[in-house]
Each structure stands twice: as C-alpha cells, then as structure tokens.
DOVOSE-249695 format. One record per residue (C-alpha): x, y, z; residue in three letters. Coordinates in pm, 1 decimal, padded with zeros to 6 digits. Layout:
REM residues N
site east->X, north->Y, up->Z, residu->ALA;
...
***
This chain:
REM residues 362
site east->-00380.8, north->03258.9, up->-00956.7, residu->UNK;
site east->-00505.0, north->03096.3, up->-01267.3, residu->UNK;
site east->-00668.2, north->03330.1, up->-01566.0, residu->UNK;
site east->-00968.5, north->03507.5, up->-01497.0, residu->UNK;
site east->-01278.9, north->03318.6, up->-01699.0, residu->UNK;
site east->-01549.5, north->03526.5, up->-01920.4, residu->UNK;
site east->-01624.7, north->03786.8, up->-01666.0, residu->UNK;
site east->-01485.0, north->04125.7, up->-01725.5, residu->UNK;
site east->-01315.1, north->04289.6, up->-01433.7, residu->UNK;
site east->-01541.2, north->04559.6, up->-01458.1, residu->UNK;
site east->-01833.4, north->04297.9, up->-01383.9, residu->UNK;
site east->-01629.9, north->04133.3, up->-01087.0, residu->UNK;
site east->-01564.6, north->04463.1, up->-00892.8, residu->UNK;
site east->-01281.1, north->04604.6, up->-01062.3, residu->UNK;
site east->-01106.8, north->04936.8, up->-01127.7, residu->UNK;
site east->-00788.9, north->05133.1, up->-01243.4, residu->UNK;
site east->-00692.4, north->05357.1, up->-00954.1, residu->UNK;
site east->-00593.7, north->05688.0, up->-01046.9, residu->UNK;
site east->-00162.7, north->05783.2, up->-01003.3, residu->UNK;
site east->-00230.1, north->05945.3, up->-00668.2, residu->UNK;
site east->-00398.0, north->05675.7, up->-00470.5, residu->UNK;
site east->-00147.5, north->05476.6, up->-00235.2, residu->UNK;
site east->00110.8, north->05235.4, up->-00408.4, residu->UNK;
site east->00248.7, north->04923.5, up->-00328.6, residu->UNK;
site east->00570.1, north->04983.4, up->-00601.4, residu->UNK;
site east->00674.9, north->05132.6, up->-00854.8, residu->UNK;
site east->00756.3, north->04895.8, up->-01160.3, residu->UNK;
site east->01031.4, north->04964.7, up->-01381.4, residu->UNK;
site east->01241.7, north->04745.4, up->-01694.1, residu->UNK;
site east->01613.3, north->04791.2, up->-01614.7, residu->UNK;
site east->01794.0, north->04955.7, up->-01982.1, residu->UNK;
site east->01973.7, north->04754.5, up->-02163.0, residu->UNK;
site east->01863.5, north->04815.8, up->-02556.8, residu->UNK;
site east->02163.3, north->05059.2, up->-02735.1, residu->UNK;
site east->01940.8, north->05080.8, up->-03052.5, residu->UNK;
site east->01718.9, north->05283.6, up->-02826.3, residu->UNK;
site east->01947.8, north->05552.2, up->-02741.6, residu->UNK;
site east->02175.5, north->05544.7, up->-03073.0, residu->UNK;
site east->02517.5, north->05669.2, up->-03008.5, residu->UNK;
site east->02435.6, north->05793.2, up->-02651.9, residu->UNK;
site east->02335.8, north->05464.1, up->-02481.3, residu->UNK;
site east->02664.5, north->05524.9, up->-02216.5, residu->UNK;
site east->02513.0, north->05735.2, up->-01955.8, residu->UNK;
site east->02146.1, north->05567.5, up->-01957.5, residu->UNK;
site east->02206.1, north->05331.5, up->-01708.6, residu->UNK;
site east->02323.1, north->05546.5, up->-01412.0, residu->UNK;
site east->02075.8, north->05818.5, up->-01507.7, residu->UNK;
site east->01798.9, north->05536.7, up->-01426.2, residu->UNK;
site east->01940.2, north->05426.5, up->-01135.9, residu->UNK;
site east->01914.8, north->05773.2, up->-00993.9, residu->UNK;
site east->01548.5, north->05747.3, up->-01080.8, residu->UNK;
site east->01538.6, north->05424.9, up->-00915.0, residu->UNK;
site east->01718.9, north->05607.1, up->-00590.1, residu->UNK;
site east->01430.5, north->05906.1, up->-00582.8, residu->UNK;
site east->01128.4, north->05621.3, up->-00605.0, residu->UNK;
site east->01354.0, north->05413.1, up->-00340.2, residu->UNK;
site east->01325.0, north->05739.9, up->-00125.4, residu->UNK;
site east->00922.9, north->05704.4, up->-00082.1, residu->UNK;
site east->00825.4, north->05314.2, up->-00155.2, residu->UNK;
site east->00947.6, north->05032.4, up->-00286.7, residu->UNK;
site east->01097.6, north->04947.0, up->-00668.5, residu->UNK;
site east->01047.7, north->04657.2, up->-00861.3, residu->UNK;
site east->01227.3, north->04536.7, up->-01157.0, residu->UNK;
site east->01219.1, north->04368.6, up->-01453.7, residu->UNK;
site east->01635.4, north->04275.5, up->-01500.5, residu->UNK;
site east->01740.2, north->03965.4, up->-01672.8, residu->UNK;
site east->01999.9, north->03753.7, up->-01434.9, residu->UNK;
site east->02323.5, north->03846.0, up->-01693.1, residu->UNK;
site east->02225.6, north->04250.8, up->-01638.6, residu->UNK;
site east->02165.8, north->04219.5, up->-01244.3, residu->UNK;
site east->02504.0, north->04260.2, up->-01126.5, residu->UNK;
site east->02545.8, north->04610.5, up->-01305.9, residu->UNK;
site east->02187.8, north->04745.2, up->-01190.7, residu->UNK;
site east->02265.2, north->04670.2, up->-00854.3, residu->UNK;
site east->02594.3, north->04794.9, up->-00873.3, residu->UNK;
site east->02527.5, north->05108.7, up->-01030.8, residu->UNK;
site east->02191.9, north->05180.9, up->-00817.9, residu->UNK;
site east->02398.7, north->05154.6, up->-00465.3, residu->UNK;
site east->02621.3, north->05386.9, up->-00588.6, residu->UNK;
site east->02343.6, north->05639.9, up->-00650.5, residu->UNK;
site east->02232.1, north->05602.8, up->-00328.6, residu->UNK;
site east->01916.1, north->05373.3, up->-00354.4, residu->UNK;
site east->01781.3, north->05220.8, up->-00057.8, residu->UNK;
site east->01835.6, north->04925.7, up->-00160.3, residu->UNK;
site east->01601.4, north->04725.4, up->00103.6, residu->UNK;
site east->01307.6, north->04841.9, up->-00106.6, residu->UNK;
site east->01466.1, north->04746.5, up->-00448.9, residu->UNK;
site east->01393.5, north->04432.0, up->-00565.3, residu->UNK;
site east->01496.4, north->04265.0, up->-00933.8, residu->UNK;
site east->01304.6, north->04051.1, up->-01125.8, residu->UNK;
site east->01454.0, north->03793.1, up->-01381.3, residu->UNK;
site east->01229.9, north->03892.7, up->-01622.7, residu->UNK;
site east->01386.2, north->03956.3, up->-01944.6, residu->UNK;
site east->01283.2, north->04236.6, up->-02176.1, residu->UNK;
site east->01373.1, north->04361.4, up->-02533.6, residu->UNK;
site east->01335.9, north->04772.9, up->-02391.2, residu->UNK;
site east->01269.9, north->05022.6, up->-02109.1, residu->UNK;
site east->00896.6, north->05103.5, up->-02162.9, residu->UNK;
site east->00743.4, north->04983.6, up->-01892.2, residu->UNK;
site east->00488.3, north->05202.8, up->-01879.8, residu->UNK;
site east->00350.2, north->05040.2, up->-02202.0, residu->UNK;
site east->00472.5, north->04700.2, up->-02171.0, residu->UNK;
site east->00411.1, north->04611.4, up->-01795.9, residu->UNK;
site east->00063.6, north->04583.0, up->-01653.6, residu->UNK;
site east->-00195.1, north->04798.4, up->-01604.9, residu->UNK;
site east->-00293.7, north->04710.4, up->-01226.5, residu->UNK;
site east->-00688.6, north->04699.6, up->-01112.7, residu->UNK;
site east->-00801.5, north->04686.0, up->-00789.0, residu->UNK;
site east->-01105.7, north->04557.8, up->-00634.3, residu->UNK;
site east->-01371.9, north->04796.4, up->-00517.9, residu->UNK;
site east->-01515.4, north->04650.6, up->-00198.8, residu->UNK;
site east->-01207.0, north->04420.8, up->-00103.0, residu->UNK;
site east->-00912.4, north->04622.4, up->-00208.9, residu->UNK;
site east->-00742.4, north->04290.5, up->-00391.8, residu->UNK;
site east->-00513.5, north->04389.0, up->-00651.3, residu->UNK;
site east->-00503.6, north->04204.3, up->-01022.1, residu->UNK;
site east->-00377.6, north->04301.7, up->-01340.4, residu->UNK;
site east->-00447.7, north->04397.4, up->-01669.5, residu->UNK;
site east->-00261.8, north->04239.5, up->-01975.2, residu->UNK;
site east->-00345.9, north->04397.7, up->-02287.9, residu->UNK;
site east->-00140.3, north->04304.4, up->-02646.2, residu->UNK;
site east->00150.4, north->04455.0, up->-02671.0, residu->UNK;
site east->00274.3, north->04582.2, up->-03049.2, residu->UNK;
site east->00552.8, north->04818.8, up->-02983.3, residu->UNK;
site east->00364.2, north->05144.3, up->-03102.9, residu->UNK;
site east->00262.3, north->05021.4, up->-03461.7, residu->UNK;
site east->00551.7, north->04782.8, up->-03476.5, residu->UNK;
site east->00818.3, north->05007.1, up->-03539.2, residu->UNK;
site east->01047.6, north->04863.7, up->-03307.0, residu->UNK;
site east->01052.6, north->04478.1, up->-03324.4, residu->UNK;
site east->01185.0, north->04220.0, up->-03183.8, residu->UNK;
site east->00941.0, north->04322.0, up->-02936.2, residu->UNK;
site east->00803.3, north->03918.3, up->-02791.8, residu->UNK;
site east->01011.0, north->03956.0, up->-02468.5, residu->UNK;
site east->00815.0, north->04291.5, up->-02319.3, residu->UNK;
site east->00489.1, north->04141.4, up->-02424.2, residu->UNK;
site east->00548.1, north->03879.9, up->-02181.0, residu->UNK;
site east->00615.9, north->04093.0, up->-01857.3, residu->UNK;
site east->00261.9, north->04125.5, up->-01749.1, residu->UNK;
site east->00230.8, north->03736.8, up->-01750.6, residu->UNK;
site east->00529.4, north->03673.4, up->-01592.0, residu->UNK;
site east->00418.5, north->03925.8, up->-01316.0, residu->UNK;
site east->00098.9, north->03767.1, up->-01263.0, residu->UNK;
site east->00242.0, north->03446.3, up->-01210.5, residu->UNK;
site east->00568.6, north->03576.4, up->-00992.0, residu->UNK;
site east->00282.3, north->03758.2, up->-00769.5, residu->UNK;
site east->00067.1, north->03553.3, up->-00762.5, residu->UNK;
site east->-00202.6, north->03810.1, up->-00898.8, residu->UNK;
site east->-00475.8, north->03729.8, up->-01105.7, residu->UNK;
site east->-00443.9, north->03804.6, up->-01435.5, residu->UNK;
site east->-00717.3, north->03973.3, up->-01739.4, residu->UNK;
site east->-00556.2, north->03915.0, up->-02080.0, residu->UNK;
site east->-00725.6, north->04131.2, up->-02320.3, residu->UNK;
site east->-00610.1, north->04076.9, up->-02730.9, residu->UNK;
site east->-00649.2, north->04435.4, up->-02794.2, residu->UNK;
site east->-00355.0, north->04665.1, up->-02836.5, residu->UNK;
site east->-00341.4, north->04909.6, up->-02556.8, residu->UNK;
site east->-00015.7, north->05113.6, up->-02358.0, residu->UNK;
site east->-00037.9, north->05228.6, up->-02030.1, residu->UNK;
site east->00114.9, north->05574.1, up->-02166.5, residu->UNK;
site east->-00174.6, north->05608.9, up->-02407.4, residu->UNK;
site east->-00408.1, north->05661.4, up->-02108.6, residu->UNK;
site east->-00498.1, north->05874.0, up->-01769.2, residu->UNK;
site east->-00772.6, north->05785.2, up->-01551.6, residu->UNK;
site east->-00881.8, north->06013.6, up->-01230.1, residu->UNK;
site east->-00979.1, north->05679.5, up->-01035.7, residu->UNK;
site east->-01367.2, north->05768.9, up->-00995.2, residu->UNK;
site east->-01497.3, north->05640.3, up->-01350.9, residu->UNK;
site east->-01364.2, north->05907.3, up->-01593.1, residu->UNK;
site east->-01045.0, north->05777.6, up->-01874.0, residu->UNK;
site east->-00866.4, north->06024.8, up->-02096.8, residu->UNK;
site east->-00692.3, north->05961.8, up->-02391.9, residu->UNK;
site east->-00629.4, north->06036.1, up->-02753.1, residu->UNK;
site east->-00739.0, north->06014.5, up->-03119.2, residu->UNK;
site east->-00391.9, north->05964.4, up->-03297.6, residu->UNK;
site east->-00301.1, north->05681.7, up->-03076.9, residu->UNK;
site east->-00582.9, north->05416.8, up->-02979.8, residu->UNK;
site east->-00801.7, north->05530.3, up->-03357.1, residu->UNK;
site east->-00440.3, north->05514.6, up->-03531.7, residu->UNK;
site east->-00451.1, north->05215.0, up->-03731.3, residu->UNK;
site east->-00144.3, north->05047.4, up->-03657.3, residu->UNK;
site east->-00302.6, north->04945.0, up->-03332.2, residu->UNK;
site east->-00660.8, north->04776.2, up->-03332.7, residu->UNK;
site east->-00773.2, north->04840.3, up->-03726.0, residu->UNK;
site east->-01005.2, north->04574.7, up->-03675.2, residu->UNK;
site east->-01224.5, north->04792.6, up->-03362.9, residu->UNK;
site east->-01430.1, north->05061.7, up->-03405.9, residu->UNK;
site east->-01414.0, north->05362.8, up->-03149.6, residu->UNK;
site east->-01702.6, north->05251.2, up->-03016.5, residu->UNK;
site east->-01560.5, north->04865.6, up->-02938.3, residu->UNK;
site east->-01280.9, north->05040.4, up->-02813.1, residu->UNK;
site east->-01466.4, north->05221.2, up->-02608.6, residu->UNK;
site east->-01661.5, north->04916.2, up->-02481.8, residu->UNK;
site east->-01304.2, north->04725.9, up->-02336.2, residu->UNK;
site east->-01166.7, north->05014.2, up->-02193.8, residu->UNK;
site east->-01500.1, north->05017.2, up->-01953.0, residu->UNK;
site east->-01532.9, north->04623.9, up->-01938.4, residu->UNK;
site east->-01155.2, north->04585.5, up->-01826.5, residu->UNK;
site east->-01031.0, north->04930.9, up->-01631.5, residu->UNK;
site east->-01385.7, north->04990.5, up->-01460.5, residu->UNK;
site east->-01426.8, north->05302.7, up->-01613.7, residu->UNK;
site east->-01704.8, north->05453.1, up->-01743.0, residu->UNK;
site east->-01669.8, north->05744.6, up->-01938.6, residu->UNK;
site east->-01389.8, north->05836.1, up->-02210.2, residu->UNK;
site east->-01314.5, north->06127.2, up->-02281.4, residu->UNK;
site east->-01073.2, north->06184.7, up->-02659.1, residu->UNK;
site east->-00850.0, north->06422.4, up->-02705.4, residu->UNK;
site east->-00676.5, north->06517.4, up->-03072.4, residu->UNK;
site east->-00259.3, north->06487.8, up->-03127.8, residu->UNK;
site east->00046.1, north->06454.9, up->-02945.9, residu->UNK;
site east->00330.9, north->06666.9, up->-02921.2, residu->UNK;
site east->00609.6, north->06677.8, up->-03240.5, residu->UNK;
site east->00867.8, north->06422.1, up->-03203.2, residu->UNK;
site east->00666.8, north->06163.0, up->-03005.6, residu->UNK;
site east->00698.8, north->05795.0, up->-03212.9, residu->UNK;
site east->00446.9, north->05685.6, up->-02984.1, residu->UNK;
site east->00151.0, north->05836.6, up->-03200.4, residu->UNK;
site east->-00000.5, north->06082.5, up->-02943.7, residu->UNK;
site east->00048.4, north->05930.9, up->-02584.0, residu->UNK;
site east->-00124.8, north->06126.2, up->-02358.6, residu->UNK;
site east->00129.6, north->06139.0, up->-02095.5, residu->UNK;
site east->00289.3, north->06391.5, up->-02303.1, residu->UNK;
site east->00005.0, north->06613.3, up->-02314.7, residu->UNK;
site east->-00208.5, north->06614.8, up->-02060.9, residu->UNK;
site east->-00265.4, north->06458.7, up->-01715.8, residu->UNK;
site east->-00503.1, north->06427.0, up->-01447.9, residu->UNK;
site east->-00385.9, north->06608.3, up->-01087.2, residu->UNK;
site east->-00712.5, north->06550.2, up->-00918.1, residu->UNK;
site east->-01084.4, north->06382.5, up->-01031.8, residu->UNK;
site east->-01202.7, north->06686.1, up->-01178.7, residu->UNK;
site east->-00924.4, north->06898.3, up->-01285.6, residu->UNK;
site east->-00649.9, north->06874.2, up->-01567.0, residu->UNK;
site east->-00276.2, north->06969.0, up->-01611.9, residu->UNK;
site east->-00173.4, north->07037.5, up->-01980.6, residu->UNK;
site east->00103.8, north->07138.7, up->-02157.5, residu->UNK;
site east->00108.8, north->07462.5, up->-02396.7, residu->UNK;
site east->00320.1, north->07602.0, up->-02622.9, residu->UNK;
site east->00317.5, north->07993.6, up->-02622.6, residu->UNK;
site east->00520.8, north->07992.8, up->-02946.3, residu->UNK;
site east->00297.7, north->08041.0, up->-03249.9, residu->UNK;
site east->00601.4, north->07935.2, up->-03473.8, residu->UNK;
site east->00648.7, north->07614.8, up->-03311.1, residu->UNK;
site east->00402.0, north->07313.5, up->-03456.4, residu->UNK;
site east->00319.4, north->07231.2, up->-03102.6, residu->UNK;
site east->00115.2, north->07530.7, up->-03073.3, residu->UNK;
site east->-00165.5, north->07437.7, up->-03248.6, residu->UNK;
site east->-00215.2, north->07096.5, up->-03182.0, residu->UNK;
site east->-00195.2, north->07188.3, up->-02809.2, residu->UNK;
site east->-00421.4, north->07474.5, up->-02820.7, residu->UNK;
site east->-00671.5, north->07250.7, up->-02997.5, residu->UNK;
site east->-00671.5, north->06991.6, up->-02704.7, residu->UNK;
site east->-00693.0, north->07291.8, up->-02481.3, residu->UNK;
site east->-00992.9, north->07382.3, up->-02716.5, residu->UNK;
site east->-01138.3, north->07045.8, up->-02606.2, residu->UNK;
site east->-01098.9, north->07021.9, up->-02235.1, residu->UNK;
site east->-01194.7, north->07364.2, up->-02187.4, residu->UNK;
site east->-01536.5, north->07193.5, up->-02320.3, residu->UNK;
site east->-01530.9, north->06888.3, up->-02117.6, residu->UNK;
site east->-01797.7, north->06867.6, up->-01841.1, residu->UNK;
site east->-01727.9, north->06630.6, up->-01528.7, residu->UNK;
site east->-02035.1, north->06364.5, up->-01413.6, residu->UNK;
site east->-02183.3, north->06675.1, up->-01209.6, residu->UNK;
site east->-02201.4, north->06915.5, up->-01552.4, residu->UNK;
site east->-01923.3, north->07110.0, up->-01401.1, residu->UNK;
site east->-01611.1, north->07250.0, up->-01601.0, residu->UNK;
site east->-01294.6, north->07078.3, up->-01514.9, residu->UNK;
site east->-01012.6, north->07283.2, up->-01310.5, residu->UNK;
site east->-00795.1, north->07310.4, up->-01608.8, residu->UNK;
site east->-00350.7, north->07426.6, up->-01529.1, residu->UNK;
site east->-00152.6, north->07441.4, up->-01798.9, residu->UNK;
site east->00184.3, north->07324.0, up->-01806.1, residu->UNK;
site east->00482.1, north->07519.9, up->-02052.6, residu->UNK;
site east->00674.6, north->07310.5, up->-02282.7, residu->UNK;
site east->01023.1, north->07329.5, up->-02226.3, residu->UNK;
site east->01223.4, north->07480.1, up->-02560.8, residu->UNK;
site east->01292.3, north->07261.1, up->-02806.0, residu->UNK;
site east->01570.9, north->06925.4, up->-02764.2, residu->UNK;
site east->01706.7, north->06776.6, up->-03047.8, residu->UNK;
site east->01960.4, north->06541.2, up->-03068.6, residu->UNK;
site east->02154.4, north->06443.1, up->-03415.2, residu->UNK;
site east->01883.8, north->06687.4, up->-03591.2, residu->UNK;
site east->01616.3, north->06504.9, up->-03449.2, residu->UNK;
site east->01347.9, north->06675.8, up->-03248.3, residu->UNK;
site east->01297.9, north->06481.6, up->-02939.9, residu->UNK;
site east->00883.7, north->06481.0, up->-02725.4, residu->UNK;
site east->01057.2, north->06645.3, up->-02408.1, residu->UNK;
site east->00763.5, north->06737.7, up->-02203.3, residu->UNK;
site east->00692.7, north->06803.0, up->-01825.8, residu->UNK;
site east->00371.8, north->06634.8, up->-01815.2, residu->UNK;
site east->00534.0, north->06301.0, up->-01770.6, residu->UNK;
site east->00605.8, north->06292.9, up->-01422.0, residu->UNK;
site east->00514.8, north->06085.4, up->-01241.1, residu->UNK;
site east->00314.1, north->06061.9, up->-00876.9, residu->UNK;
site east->00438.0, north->05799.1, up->-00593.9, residu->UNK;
site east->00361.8, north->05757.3, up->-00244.2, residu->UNK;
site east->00472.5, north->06096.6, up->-00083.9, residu->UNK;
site east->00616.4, north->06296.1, up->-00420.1, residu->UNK;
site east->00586.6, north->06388.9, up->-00759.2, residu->UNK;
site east->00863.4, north->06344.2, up->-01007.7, residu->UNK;
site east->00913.2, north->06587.9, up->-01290.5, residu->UNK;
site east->01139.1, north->06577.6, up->-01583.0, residu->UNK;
site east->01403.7, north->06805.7, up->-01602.5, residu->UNK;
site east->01579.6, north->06887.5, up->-01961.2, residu->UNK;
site east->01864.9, north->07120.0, up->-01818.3, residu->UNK;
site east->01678.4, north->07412.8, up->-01927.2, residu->UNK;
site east->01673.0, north->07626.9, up->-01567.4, residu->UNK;
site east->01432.8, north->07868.3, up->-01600.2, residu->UNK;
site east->01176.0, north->07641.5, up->-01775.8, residu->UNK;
site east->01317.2, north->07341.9, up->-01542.4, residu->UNK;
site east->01196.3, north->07562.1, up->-01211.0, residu->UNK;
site east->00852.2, north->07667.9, up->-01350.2, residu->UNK;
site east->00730.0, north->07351.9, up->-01396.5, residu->UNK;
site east->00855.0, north->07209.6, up->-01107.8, residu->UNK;
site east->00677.6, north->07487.5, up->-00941.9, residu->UNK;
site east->00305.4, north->07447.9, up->-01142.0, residu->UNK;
site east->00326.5, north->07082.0, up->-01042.4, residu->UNK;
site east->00381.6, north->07149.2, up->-00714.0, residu->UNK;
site east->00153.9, north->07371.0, up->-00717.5, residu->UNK;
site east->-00102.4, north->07061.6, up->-00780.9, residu->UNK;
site east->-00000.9, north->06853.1, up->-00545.9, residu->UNK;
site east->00069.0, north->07117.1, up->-00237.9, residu->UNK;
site east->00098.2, north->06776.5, up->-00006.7, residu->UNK;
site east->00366.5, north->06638.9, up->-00193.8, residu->UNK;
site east->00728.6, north->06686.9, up->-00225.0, residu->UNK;
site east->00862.0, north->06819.9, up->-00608.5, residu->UNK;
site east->01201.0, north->06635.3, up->-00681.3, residu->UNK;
site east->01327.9, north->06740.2, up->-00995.9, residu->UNK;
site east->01477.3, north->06423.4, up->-01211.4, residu->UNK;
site east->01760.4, north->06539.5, up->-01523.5, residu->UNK;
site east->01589.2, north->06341.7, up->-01808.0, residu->UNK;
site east->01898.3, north->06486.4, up->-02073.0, residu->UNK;
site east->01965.0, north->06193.5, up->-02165.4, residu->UNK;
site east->01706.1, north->05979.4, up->-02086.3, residu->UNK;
site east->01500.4, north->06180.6, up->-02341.9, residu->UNK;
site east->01703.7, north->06077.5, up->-02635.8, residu->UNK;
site east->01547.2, north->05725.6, up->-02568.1, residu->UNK;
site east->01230.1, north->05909.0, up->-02694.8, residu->UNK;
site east->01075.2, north->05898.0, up->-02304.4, residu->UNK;
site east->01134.2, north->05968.4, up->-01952.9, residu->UNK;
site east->00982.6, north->05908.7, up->-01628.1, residu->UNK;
site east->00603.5, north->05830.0, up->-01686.0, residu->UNK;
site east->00729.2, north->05634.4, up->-01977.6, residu->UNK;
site east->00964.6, north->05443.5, up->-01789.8, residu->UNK;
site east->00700.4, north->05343.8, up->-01495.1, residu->UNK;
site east->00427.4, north->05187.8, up->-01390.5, residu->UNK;
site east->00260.7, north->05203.9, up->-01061.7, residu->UNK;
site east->00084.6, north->04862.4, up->-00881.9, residu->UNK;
site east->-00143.2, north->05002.2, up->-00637.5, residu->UNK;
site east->-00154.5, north->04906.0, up->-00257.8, residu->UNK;
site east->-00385.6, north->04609.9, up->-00148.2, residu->UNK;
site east->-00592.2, north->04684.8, up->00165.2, residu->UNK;
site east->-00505.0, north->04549.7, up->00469.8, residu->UNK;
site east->-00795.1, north->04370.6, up->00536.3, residu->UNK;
site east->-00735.2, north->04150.7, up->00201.6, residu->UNK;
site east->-00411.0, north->04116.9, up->00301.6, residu->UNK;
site east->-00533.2, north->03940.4, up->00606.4, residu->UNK;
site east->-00816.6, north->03771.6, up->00428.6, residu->UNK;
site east->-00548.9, north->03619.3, up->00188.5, residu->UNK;
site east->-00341.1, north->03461.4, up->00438.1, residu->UNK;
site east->-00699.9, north->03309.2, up->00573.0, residu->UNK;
site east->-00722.9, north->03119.2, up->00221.7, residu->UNK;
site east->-00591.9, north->02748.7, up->00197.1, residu->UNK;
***
C-alpha cells in the first residue's frame, strides 16, 4: 500500500501492541558485519541461527539476508535444527544485526486488527557506527514486500529505546531519546507529542540511565521491561561497588513512584544483573532484561554464568507462569554489544476477520 497521507496513526485507529500479544513473526537481520564483533566475529553466525531455531520452535522467522549471505544462513540454521518451513529470508540487504532498532515498529488497528508499520529515522545511536543507509531502508522495503502500509516519521527513534504495555502507557529513558545526538532539534515535549500521534499511546513515562557499557545511550531494554499492563521487571545491581548500582537504584527510585491510569502502584520484580563480562578490557551491557516474549515462550539471555544464568531464568518465568523459559547462550553474541531483544523485532498477528476482509478488496 502506498504512504499513509497527513493523518497520524494514532488518529486512524492505531496502536503498538505490547511483546505479549499474539505474533505473526519474529523479524530478525541475518550477521554479517565483523567490525561489530572485532576479533570474535567466527562463532556469531551459528550462535544466531540457534536463536533463529528456538523462535522457529513457536512461530514463524523472517529475515532480512542479502541473496550473496543466503546460502550460509540457511545452511547453518538447518543444522541447528530450525524448522525451516517457518523460516523465511528476505533479500533485504543491511549494514548490521540490530533489528530491533532498524526494522519497524509494527501498529495495529484497534477495531479491525490490520497491521501497518512504523518507520522512524534511523541514525545508528548518535552516528557512531556509519555506513549505516542500508538498515535505514528495511522498514520501507518491508512495507512494500508486505504489502503493509507504511507511517514514515523523520524523527530519530529505536525500537530498543522503548516498552509499551499495549493499553496506552510507553516507557522509556532520559539518556537516550533527550540525548542530543538523536532529535536536538525536539523538545521533550514534541517528543512526547509523536510518540502518542504515531504508537497510539498516551502516556510516557521517563526513566534516568542505562546500564555501564551500553553504546546505545540508555536503551531501555537493558533496564527495565514491561511483563504485564501494570507491573514492571527491572534489573538491580546488589553491588554497591559496581557503577550500575546507583543508576539502577535511581530508576528503581522512579518506578517505585509511578502510578498506573487507576492511581495504583505498579507490580514492580526486579531482575539481578549477571557479574560483570568484559571482553579485550572492555565492559560489555550483559543484562537479562532483554529477552524477549514470542508466541508460547520467553527467551532469556544467558552469559555462562550458572547460578546467575538459573535465577533469572527462574524470575522471568516467574512472570510469565503460562509460558515456557528457554534459556539462549548470548557469550558471544554479547560482544556485538546486544543480544536477543536487540536482535528482534516482533510484527504482531492480523485478525482473522481482516484477513478475510482483505482478500474481499479488489
């Protein structure tokens, strides 16, 4: 479908589910990028295609793979095991991984349940890591492969930087969409104002830093998550001596003061930090809180660190009782500066009834 005209999707109907509602796929940008993971780019690809096996498991995976790398991703994600009936590659080149931040962020329609996309400007966290032309172009070229219609917005927005529990309410955080390597031109408050016009939400809700290591400025998917429409998971770090500590206790500070629509406190869980992974004397954001929910499960990071490994496998689970917990080693992925939440992005499942009402229309 062409471009959507002045309308906001807000005003047409529209809204950002939250993780948990049902999914049509799971969208992911195959690895290809060395400079990404320096010096430890070699066992990358078959670590993702494991991922891609687990998400295979529940619901279908999509992916953005130019032609010349499709032969090794298919190769390498049949050996894992994938079900490969539900994997599907895209010719869709890319310059990263990120999809998270460089794909779509999908809307769907209140009343009809038709799903369109989002298509925000893509700068590669501040420009740090250019050439960077190729990712911003994967939410156009899924739009057009899909057929879906398509909101382009010129500010600069990642899907990392942002939760939402799917009934009006949007978290996110200062250091990222205030930092001024992103929208210097926009006050909070115009910020604000696009967030609501183009994900349907209505309230947003700010929290302060990210965790140490993260290049991303603050991404809240390293922090702190929704697990239900009024209750949080976040990560703490019990450690006084480690710098986490007090920026996480100070966004603990703030949620514990958060009220939902109804005035009540949120359910609040918090989530440890695993110990701290470096790699080449570099600190790396390893963090639990970017799993990531599908159709069934709930995927957590795992940093080889057992004991640590287990309990938050067992506090997520814990928050989503009806799904299964499959643990996902992220050792290497992590070096890459992101794992699983990072690496995803969810498009959410059209009704059935549009479904039928679309093959009505000429």
């Amino acid at each position: 479908m062409a471009d959507t005209g002045s309308k906001s999707p807000a005003v047409l109907g529209f809204r950002m589910p939250a993780e948990w509602e049902p999914q049509a796929a799971i969208w992911l940008s195959w690895p290809h990028n060395k400079r990404t993971w320096p010096g430890q780019f070699s066992p990358v690809p078959t670590a993702f295609a494991e991922f891609v096996k687990q998400i295979s498991r529940f619901e279908a995976v999509r992916i953005n793979c130019a032609a010349s790398l499709q032969p090794r991703a298919l190769r390498l994600c049949t050996k894992a095991g994938a079900d490969m009936t539900r994997v599907t590659l895209y010719d869709h080149p890319t310059n990263d991984a990120w999809c998270r931040d460089h794909g779509p962020i999908f809307v769907r329609h209140r009343k009809t349940g038709r799903v369109a996309l989002t298509d925000w400007r893509y700068n590669a966290w501040g420009g740090k890591y250019p050439p960077y032309e190729l990712d911003n172009t994967i939410p156009t070229r899924i739009a057009q492969r899909l057929k879906l219609q398509r909101f382009a917005h010129e500010m600069v927005l990642e899907g990392g930087s942002i939760d939402v529990n799917g009934r009006g309410l949007l978290l996110t955080s200062e250091q990222c969409l205030l930092n001024q390597n992103r929208n210097p031109h926009l006050t909070k408050g115009q910020i604000e104002r696009n967030l609501r016009q183009y994900l349907g939400v209505k309230t947003i809700m700010w929290l302060g830093e990210g965790i140490v290591g993260d290049d991303t400025d603050g991404h809240i998917d390293d922090i702190t998550r929704f697990y239900k429409t009024d209750g949080f998971v976040t990560c703490v770090e019990t450690n006084r001596r480690d710098p986490n500590h007090k920026l996480l206790a100070a966004n603990l500070e703030r949620l514990q003061g958060f009220r939902t629509p109804s005035g009540r406190k949120f359910d609040l869980v918090t989530l440890p930090m695993p110990e701290p992974v470096v790699f080449q004397g570099q600190r790396v954001p390893a963090s639990y809180a970017n799993f990531l929910i599908i159709n069934g499960a709930v995927l957590v990071p795992q940093f080889r660190q057992p004991k640590r490994d287990a309990m938050a496998q067992e506090i997520i689970g814990g928050c989503f009782p009806k799904r299964e917990v499959v643990g996902i080693d992220c050792f290497h992925l992590i070096w890459g500066l992101g794992t699983l939440h990072c690496l995803s992005q969810q498009q959410p499942l059209t009704e059935r009834s549009q479904i039928k009402a679309d093959k009505s229309m000429p």
